[in-house]
N, C-alpha and C positions, 0 to 999 in steps of 0.2 A: 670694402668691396668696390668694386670698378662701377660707375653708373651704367644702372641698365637704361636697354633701351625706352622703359616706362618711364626711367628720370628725363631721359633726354630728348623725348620725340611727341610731339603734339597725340597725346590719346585718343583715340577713336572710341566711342561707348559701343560695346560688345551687347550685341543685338542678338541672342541665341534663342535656337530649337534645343530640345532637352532629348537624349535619345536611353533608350536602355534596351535591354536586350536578356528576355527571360529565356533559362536555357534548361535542360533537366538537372544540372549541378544546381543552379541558381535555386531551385524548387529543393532538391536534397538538405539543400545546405538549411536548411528553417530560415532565411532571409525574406521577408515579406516586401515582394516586386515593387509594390505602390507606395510602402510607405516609406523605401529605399530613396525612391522617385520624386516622393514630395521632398525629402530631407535634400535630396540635389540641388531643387529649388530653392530652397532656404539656403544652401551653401552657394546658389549661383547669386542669389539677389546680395549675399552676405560678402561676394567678392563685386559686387557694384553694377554685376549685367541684368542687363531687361529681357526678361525670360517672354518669350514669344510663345510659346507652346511646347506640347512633348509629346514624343513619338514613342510607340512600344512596338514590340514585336518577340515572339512566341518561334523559339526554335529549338530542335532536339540539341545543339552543337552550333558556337561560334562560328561564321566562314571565315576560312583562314586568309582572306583575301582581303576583305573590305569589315570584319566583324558581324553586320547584319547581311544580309542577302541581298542579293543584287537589285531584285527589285524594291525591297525597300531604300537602299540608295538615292534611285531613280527617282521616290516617292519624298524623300527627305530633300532632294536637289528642288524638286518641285514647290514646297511649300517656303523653304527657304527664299525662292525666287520671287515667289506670291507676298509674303510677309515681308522681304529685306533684310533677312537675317544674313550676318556674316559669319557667325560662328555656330560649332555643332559643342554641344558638352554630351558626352557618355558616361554613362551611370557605371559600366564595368571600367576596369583597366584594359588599355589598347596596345599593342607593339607599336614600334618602329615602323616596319612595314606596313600595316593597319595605317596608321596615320598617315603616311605619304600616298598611301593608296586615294585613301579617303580626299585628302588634302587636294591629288593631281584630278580626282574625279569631279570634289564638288566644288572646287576653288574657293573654301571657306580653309577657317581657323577650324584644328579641332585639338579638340581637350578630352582630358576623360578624367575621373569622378577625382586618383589620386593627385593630377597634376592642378586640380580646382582649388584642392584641399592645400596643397602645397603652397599655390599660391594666397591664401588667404592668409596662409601662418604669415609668408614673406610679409605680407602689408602689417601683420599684427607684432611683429619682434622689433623689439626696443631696446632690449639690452642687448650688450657684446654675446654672452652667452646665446640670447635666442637668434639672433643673425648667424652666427656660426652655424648653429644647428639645423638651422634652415637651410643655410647653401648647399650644407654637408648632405643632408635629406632631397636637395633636388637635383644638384651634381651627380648623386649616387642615382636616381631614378633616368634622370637624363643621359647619362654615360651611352648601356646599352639599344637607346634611341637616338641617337644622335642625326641619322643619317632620315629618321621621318620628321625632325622638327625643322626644315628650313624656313618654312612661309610663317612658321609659328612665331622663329624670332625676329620676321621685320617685316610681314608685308601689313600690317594693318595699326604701326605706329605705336604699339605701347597695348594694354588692356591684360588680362588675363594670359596666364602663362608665358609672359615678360619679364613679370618682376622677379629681383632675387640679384644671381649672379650677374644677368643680363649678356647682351650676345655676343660681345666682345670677349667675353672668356668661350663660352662654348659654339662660336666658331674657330677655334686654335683645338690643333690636333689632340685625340684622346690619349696621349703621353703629358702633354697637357695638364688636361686634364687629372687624371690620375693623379698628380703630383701636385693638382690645387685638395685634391679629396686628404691625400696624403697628410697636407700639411694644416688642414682642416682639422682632422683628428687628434694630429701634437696641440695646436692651439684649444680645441675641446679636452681633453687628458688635462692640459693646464689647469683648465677651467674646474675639471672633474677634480682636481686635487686640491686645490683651493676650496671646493664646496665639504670637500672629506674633512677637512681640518676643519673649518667650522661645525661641522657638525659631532666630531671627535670633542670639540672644544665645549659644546654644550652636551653631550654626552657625560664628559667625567665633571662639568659643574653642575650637572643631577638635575638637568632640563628635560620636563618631559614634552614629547613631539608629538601631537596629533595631525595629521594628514586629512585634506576634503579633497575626495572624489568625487567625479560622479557622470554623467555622460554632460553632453556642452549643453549650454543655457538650462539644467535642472537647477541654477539659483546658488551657486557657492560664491560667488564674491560676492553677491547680495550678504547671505550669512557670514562670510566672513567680516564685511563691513559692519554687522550688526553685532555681532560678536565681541569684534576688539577696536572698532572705529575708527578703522582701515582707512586710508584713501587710497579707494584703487578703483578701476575703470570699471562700471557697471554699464549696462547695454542689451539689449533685450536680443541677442542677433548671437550667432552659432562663434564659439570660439573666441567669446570677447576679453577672454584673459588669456596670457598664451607661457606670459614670464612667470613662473612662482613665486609668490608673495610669501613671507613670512610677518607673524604678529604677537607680540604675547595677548593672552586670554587669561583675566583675574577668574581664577574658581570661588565657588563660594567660604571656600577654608582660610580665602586670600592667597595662597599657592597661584603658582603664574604657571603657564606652558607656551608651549609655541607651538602658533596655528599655521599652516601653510595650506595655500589654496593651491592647486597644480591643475595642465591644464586638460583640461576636457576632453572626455572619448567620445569616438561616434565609430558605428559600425563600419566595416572595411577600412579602418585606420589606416593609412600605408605604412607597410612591415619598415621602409627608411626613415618615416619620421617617427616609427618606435624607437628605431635603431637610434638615431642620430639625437632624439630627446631621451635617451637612459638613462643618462647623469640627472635630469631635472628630474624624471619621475621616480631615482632612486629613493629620494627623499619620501615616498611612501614604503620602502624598507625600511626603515630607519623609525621610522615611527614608531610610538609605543601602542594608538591606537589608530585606527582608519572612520572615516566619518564619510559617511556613503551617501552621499545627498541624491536624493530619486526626485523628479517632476512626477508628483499626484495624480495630476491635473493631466498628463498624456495618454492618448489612449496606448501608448507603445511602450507603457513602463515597465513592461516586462520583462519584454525584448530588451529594452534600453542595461536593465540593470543585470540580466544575463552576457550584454556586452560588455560592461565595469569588470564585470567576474571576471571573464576571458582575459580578459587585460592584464587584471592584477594576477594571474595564473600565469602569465605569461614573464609578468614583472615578477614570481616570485613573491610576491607580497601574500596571497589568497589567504595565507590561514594567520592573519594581521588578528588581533580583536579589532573588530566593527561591529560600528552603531549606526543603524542606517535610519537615517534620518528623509520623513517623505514631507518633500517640503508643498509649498505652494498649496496649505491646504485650502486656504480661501478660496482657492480658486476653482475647487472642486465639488460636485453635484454630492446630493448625501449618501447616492448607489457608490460613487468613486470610493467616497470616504469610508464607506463598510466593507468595500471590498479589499480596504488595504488590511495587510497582513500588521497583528498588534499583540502585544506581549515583552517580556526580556531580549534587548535586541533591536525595537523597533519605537520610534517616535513621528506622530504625525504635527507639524511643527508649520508654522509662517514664519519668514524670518523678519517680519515686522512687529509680531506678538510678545512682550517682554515677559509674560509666564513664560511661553516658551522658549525664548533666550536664557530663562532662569535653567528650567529643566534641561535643558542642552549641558549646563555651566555643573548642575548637580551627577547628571550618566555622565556625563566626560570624569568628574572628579572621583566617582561610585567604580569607574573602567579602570582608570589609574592608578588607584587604592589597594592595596591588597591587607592581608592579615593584620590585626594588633598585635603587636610586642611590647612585654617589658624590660628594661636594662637598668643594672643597677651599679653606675658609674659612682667611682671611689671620686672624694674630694680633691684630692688632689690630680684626677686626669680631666680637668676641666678642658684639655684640648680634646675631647670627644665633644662635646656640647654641639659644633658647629657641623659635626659630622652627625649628632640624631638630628637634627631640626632640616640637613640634607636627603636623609631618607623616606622622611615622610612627616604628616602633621604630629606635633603634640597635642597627645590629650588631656595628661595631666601631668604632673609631677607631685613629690613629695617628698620629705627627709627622714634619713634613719638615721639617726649618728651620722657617724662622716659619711654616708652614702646619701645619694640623690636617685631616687628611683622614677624614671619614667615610661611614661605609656606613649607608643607610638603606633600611628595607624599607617604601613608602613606603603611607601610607592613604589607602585610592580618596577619590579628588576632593583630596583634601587639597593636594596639589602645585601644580594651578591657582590656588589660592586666593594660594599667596606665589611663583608662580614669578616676576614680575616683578621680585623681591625676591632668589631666589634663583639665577633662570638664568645671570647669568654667573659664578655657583662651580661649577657640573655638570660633573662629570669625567664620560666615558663613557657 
């Protein structure tokens, strides 16, 4: 990518008011105003701004003019000028017009909640694949706005909604443009097919895939680290993994699988960086089980893990087997910890506790396990041997004359894959 203007230009620290805007959709939708509003805050301190304050305001309907109402405007120009704030961030999504509106009235930077999120991914992608998918995600969202982001991409040096492409591509015409999106996509499809064949590739070598979800910072690199001892970046801060990690995970049978951590949801995701991360969160179709990791310890875990849902219904994945795992139980008062839901299904777990690393290691292997079979392979097709000990654990064997009879505890899906191969050895 071209240096943007954040590589290139002395940074200004983004001094921001926090704005939102509850409307009667906002109320319809079950979205909880405040706690939308603190999470802003965690995504503005999470992209490096000194959050100055936050402003609300209660309307039947957006104004299509400036977003909030005139006089609150006037009321947000005001405090900005009191405090020294240079930027506004809004909790909703804003047009083009909205923005330049905003922009020509308050002579500040203005952001809104997706182009926040956008850019925290851009600081957070490391590998080719996540840099792609990130341009591709903010290309697409910037395209239709183009003509309200001008002061966005140079009047205050670099900071928040800078990074990324930077402004030497999107100030060149939206043909342009188009045609960086374009080729964005051939370069991603590369990517995407290079990820299929590996995954192809551990598929028919009878690799099984478990997948961690979960909403951002509920604690899955923590677990995955503890799990397969990972090195990957831990961080207590929204979004702190963003590329997916893959790791084998010894079960207790000594069976291996492969863990992937993938990255993190949070409510009003932007519909482009669903679009433009597909390929990376394929990888929870593909999974044989889904590992749902919940924060305990929030009070919004409800809401939180109703937005996983959403997601993976959206990805296709919903009716995955999952084991949802409620982490951070340490962290939690004893009323938390009663009130979590417990049974077939559910584990309340620290990812620091080696019981509970154990127990994870036993439901992951209990999930992936399906039925006992026995086969009773003739001496002389000792080339089957290598294909039961592929389908799942041996439990025992033993000899009949020239036969070899084995008991196998067999791994889900695995048996379809060579039953052609092995249906007529199936005892019982």
């Amino acid at each position: 990518m071209a240096n943007s203007t954040y590589d290139t230009q002395t940074e200004v620290q983004d001094r921001a008011v926090l704005v939102s805007l509850v409307t009667d959709r906002v109320k319809r939708s079950g979205i909880n105003p405040e706690y939308s509003l603190d999470e802003l805050v965690k995504l503005a301190e999470t992209a490096g701004v000194e959050v100055l304050t936050v402003l609300s305001q209660n309307r039947e309907t957006p104004d299509s003019k400036w977003f909030i109402g005139k006089g609150k405007v006037e009321e947000l120009r005001a405090i900005a000028e009191t405090l020294g704030a240079n930027t506004a961030i809004f909790d909703q999504e804003l047009s083009g017009a909205q923005v330049r509106n905003l922009e020509l009235t308050l002579d500040m930077k203005i952001i809104d909640r997706t182009q926040l999120i956008l850019d925290i991914f851009a600081q957070r992608a490391n590998t080719r694949e996540g840099i792609i998918q990130v341009e591709l995600a903010q290309l697409s969202y910037l395209l239709p706005r183009l003509s309200g982001q001008g002061k966005n991409l140079s009047r205050l040096g670099g900071g928040i909604g800078t990074r990324g492409p930077g402004e030497s591509k999107l100030e060149t015409d939206r043909r342009h443009i188009r045609g960086r999106i374009d080729e964005l996509k051939r370069q991603l499809e590369e990517v995407t097919r290079h990820r299929r064949l590996h995954r192809e590739r551990r598929q028919k070598s009878g690799v099984v895939q478990v997948a961690l979800v979960g909403y951002t910072n509920a604690g899955k690199s923590t677990l995955l680290k503890s799990l397969t001892a990972a090195d990957v970046y831990i961080e207590n801060q929204l979004f702190a993994t963003l590329d997916p990690t893959s790791r084998t995970m010894e079960l207790p049978s000594g069976k291996e699988v492969v863990l992937t951590d993938t990255v993190g949801f949070i409510q009003n995701l932007p519909h482009d960086l669903v679009a433009a991360f597909r390929a990376t969160l394929e990888e929870v179709n593909e999974a044989d089980l889904v590992l749902h990791v919940v924060d305990a310890a929030s009070d919004m875990r409800e809401d939180q893990m109703k937005v996983v849902q959403s997601i993976l219904e959206e990805l296709g994945a919903a009716d995955k087997p999952q084991l949802v795992l409620f982490n951070k139980k340490d962290a939690c008062t004893p009323e938390q910890l009663q009130m979590l839901p417990s049974g077939e299904g559910y584990l309340k777990i620290s990812a620091f506790d080696e019981g509970d690393l154990l127990r994870i290691r036993e439901l992951v292997q209990d999930a992936v396990t399906g039925e006992t079979r026995r086969f009773r392979i003739p001496a002389e097709r000792g080339d089957l041997t290598p294909v039961l000990y592929r389908i799942g654990d041996v439990i025992a064997t033993e000899y009949d004359g020239n036969d070899v009879l084995y008991e196998i505890r067999i791994q889900t899906g695995e048996f379809e894959k060579y039953g052609h191969v092995l249906g007529n050895f199936t005892e019982g």
